[in-house]
N, C-alpha and C positions, 0 to 999 in steps of 0.2 A: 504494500500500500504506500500512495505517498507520503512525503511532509509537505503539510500545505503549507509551510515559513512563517506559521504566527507566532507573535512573543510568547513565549512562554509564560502562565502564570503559577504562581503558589500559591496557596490559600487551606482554611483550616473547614471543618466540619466539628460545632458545638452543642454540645446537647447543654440546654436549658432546661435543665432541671430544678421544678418547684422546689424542690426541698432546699436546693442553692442558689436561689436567685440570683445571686450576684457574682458566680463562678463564670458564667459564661461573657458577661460582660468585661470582668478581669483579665480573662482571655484573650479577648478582643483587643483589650489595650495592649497590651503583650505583643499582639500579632500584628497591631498598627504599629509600633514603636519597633520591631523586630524587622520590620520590612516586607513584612506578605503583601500579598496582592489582593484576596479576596478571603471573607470571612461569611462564613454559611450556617444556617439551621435547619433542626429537620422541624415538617411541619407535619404535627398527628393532632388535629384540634380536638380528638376524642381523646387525648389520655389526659386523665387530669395532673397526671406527676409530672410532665411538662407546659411550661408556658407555653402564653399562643406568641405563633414564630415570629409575627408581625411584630407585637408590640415591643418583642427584644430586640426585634433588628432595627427600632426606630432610637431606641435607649443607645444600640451599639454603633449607631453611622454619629449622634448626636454625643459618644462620647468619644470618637476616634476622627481622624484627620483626611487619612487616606485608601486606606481598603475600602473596597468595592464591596458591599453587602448583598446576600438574595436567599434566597429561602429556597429549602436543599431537598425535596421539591414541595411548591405549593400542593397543596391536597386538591387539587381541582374539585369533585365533588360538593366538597365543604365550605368551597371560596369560587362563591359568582363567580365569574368572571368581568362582567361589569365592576363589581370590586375591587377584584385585585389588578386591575386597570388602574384606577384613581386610584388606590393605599402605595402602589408602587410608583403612578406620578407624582404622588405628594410628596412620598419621601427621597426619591429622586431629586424635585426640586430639593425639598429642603436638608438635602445633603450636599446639597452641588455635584451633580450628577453621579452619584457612588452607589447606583442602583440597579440590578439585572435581576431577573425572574426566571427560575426556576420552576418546571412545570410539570406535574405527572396528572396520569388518568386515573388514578387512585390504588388500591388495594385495601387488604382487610377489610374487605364492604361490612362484614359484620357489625363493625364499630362503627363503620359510618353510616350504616343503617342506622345503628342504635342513638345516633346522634342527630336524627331526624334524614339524612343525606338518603341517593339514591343508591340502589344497589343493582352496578350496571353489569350486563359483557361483555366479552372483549369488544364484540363490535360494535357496541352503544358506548364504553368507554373510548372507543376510534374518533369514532363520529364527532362526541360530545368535545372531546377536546380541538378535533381539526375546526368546531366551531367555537371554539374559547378564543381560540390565536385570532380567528377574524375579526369579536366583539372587540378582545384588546387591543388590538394595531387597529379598529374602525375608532375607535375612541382616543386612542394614543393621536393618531394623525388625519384623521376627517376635518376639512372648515364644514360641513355644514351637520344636520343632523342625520344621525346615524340610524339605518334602516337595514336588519338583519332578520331573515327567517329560516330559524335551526330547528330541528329536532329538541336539542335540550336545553340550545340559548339562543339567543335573539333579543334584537333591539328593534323597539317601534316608535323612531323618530329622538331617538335619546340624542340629549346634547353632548358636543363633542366635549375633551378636558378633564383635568387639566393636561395638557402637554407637559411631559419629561423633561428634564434638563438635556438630557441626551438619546440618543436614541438607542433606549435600554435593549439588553438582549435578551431572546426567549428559547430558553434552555431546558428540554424537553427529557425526562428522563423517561428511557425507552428500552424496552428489551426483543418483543417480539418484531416478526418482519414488518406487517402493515405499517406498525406505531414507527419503525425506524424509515418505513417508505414515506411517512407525513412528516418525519425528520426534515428529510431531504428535501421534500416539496416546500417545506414552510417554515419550518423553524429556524433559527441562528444560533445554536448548539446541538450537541449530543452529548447527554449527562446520565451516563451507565455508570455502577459501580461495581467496583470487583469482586466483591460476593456473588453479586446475579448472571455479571461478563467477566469472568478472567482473561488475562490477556491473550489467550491460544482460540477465543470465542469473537476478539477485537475484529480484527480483520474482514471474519463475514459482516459483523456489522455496518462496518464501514463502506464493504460494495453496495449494501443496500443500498447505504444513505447516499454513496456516491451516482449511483445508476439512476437511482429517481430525484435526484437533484438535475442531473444533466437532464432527464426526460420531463423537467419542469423551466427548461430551460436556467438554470441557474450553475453558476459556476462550486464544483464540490468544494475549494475553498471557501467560498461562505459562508457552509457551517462550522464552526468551533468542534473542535473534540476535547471534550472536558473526561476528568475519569473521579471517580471515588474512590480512592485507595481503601485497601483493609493490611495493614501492615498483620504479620503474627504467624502462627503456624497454619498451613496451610493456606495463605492468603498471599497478596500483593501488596507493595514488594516484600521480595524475602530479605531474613538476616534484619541486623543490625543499622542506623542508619547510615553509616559510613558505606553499608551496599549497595545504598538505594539510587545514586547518580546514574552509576551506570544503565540500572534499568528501568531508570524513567527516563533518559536520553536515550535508549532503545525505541520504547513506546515515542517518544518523538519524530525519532529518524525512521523508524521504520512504519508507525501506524500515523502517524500525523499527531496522538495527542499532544493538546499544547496546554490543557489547564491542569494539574493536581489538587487534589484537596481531601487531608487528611485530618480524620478524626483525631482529635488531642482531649485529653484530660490534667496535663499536667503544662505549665509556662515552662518549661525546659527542652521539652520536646520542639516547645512551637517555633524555641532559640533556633535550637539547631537545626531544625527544616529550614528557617529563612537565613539564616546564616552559614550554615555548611552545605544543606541539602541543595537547597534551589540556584546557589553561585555555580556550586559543581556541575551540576545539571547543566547549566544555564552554558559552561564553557565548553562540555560536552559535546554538545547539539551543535553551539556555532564555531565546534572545529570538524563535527563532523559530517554539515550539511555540504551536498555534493557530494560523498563521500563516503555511504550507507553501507557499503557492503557488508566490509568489514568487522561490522559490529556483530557479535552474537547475539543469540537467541535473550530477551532479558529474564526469563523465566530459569533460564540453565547456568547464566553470565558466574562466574566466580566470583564471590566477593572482595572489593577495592579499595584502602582507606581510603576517606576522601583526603585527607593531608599524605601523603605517598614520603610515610617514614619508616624504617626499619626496628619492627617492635622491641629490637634491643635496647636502639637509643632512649626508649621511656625510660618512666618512673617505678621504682617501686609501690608496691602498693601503700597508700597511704592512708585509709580509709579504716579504722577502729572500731569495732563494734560495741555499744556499750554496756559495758560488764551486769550482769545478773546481781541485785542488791545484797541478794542470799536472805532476807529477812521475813520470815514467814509470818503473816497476823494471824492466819487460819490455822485450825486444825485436821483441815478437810482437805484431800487432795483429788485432784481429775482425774493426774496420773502419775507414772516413775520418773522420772525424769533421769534415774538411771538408764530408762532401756532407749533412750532416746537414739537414733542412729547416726551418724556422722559420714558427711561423703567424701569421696577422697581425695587426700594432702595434695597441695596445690605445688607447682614447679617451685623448687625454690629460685630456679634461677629466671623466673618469667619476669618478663617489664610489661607495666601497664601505664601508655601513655595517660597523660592528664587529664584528656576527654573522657577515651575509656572508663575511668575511676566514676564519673557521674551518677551513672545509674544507680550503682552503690551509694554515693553521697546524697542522691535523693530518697533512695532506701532509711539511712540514719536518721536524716530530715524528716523524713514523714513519721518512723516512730518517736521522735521526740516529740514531735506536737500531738501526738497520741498518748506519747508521757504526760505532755503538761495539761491534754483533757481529761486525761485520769486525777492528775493531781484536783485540777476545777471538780470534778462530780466530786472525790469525795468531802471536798469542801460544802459539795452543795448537801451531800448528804448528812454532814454532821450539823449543817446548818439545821438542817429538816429534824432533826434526833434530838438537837437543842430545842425548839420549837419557832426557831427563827425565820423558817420561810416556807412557805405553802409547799405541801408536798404535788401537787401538779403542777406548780415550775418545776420543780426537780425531775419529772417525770420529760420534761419538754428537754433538758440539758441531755439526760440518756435518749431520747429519741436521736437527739444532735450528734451525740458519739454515735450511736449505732448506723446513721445515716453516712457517717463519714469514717466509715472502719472500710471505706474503698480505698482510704493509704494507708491503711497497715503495713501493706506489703507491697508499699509502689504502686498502689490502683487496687490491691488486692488480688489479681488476677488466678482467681480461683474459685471452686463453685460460691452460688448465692450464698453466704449463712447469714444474712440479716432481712426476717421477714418485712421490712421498709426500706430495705435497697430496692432503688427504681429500677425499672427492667432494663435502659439502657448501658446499666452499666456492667451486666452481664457476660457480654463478650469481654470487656476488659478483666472482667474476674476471672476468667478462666484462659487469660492467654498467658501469662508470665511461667505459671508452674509446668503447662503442657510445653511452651519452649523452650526450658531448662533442659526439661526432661528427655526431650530431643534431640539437645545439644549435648548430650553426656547423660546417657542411663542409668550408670552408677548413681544419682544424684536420686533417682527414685524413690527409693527408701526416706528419707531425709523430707521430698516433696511431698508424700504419702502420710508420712506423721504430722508435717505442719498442715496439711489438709486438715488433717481431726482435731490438730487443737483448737485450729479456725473454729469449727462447729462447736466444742467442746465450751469455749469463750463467748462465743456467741448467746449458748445456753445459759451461761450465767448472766448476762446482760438482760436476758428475758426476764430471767429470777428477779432481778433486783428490781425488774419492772414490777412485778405480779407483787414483791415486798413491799413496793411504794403505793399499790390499791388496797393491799390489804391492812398498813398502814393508815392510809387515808381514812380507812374507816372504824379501824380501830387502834388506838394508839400502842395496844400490848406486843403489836409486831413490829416496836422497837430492833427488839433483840433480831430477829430474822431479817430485816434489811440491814444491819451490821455484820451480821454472818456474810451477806452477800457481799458487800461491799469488800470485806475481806478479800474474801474468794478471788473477787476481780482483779484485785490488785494483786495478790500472787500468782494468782495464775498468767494474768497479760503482763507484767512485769519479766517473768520468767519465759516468755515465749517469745516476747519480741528480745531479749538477746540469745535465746538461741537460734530465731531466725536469723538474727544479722551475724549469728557466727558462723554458720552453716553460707551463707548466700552470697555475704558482701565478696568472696574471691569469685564465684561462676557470675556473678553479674558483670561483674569487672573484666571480666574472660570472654564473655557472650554477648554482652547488653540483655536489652528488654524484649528485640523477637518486636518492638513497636517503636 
């Protein structure tokens, strides 16, 4: 396939998650001041654990400078079209033009049945959207008023406005044939992600979209090919990010993609994408356009630092895990802690450049501020024993920890164990231990146990919930939400330094696998 020569963009995918309101906005500034190009959400107006995608992205253009914002993709069923017409020229104008739309024919009708929406098929979802793009570009650019009759949308005499700042893109995320032949007929991207296209699935995509462009008379250059990345085991790109240049200057040179946009939970990540990831990429492409052949397959490519230094010349490892207190308040234990397993003794004589060490250093990062939320509950709790503060605030601080035991372990990436972790953050739970585990087997055992004290910590966190109800209504289960509180504190005290004893070397070895 060809490269069509467009600039390449970067850009992040944020979930806006209610329970963190202000994570995804944080991000955003991170990704504007880091130097991305475009910043995205996903849009499910049925779940209540995420914000609706609009009102974030008017918070996030209004609190950044330069990224381009659009929604990763609009829910078409759930969002008029005449709507998201004017909500994306509003804010358009009123970002000075940092606005593109993102565009699907929906899924999960169930929910959006349940949400009052239609529940269409494939070919009523075709239809309905090759009439969406008409309503929005009739309204986006009409002088006079606007006259449309659709099956599922249509205008009867609607006035035209507001007009964009510029003339926004519509980026169509598409999988099957027809939807990728109205691609090419009409839309101004192509926005698959790698879970649904892997890159070996790219290529037919793209003759669609190239064939029925031409037979629309349109030049195949003027759709965009944007991609979704899913970084991790089993996904796109592989490895580490110091991998990922090479094979997204692949997907460049050889399939034309020219946007990336990668799902981030952490402002380290979204450094290094704009900072290492996308420069490399970027000098990749414009040494090797004209020049295509040469490059292998990016699915097979070997992995390439992007700094091209010899891992001797690194660092020793410098990264400390911190020590177990040894100090037991309970009398009750989960488990041995003697039979715990240990993976094996790392090179003495490995170097681990500076970068490298990250992963790890955001590993100790994040259990520290799991220290110091441990440290706050049990404050809040002897607040509550003293009789000093309602026990459903206290109940709302353990919701907050439990909500945010996704950096345990770097994201946590391992199965759910908290029944109020939102569902987006699932995939990230379960990527970090499955691509340890891949990168050295030995490491299993080790992976396998801290899996169960996941659950095992979990379950007391529950406890001390069910201690603070039962509390609440009778003061005599004093003594039982102390016992818990104990608990917690030996048990998660004790497990995150043997996580970081066990991890902080193969992280530092491997990365994140994201």
């Amino acid at each position: 396939m060809p490269d069509y020569g467009h600039d390449l963009l970067f850009g992040t995918v944020l979930v806006p998650a209610a329970g963190h309101s202000a994570d995804a906005v944080a991000l955003a500034r991170v990704a504007d001041r880091s130097g991305l190009d475009l910043v995205s959400v996903p849009d499910h107006p049925y779940r209540p654990d995420l914000l609706d995608a609009w009102t974030v992205l008017a918070v996030i253009a209004a609190s950044t400078t330069r990224v381009r914002v659009f929604p990763n993709v609009a829910n078409l069923p759930l969002r008029p079209p005449a709507m998201l017409a004017r909500t994306a020229a509003g804010l358009d104008l009123l970002s000075d033009g940092r606005v593109e739309l993102g565009l699907g024919a929906g899924s999960y009708w169930e929910a959006i049945a349940a949400d009052g929406g239609p529940r269409r098929s494939p070919g009523e979802a075709l239809r309905a959207t090759r009439e969406a793009i008409e309503v929005i570009r009739g309204l986006w650019t009409s002088d006079r008023h606007v006259h449309i009759d659709g099956k599922h949308y249509g205008l009867d005499g609607a006035a035209p406005g507001p007009a964009p700042a510029h003339p926004i893109g519509i980026w169509v995320g598409a999988v099957g044939p027809r939807m990728l032949k109205l691609v090419g007929e009409t839309a101004d991207g192509w926005l698959p992600s790698a879970p649904h296209v892997p890159p070996d699935r790219l290529a037919a995509g793209h003759r669609i979209v190239d064939e029925s462009a031409a037979s629309a008379g349109r030049a195949p250059a003027a759709v965009r090919r944007l991609y979704n990345l899913s970084p991790g085991p089993g996904g796109f790109p592989r490895g580490a990010p110091d991998a990922w240049p090479e094979q997204l200057a692949a997907l460049a040179l050889e399939h034309g993609t020219s946007a990336f946009l990668l799902p981030v939970q952490q402002p380290a990540l979204i450094q290094v994408f704009a900072e290492e990831v996308a420069p490399a990429t970027r000098e990749l492409v414009a040494a090797g356009r004209g020049r295509t052949a040469d490059l292998p397959d990016p699915q097979n490519r070997p992995p390439a630092r992007i700094r091209a230094a010899d891992a001797t010349s690194g660092d020793l490892l410098s990264v400390r895990p911190t020590p177990d207190p040894g100090v037991r308040r309970s009398t009750e234990r989960l488990w041995d802690e003697s039979t715990r397993p240990t993976g094996p003794p790392a090179d003495p004589g490995r170097r681990y450049p500076h970068r490298e060490q990250e992963p790890a250093r955001n590993l100790v990062a994040a259990h520290d501020q799991l220290r110091a939320d441990l440290d706050r509950l049990g404050e809040v709790v002897r607040e509550v024993l003293a009789d000093t503060r309602d026990p459903g605030g206290a109940r709302s601080e353990i919701q907050k920890l439990s909500l945010r035991q996704n950096i345990w372990t770097l994201g946590a990436y391992c199965a759910s164990y908290c029944r109020v972790t939102t569902l987006h953050h699932t995939r990230e739970d379960q990527d970090l231990f499955p691509y340890l585990r891949d990168s050295d087997p030995r490491l299993g055992p080790v992976l396998d146990r801290l899996t169960e004290e996941h659950h095992a910590i979990q379950g007391v966190i529950e406890r001390i919930d069910r201690e603070l109800v039962a509390f609440a209504g009778d003061e005599s289960g004093r003594d039982g939400l102390r016992a818990a509180m104990d608990l917690l504190t030996d048990t998660l005290l004790s497990h995150l330094a043997y996580e970081e004893s066990e991890l902080i070397e193969p992280m530092a070895r491997f990365g994140t696998g994201w």
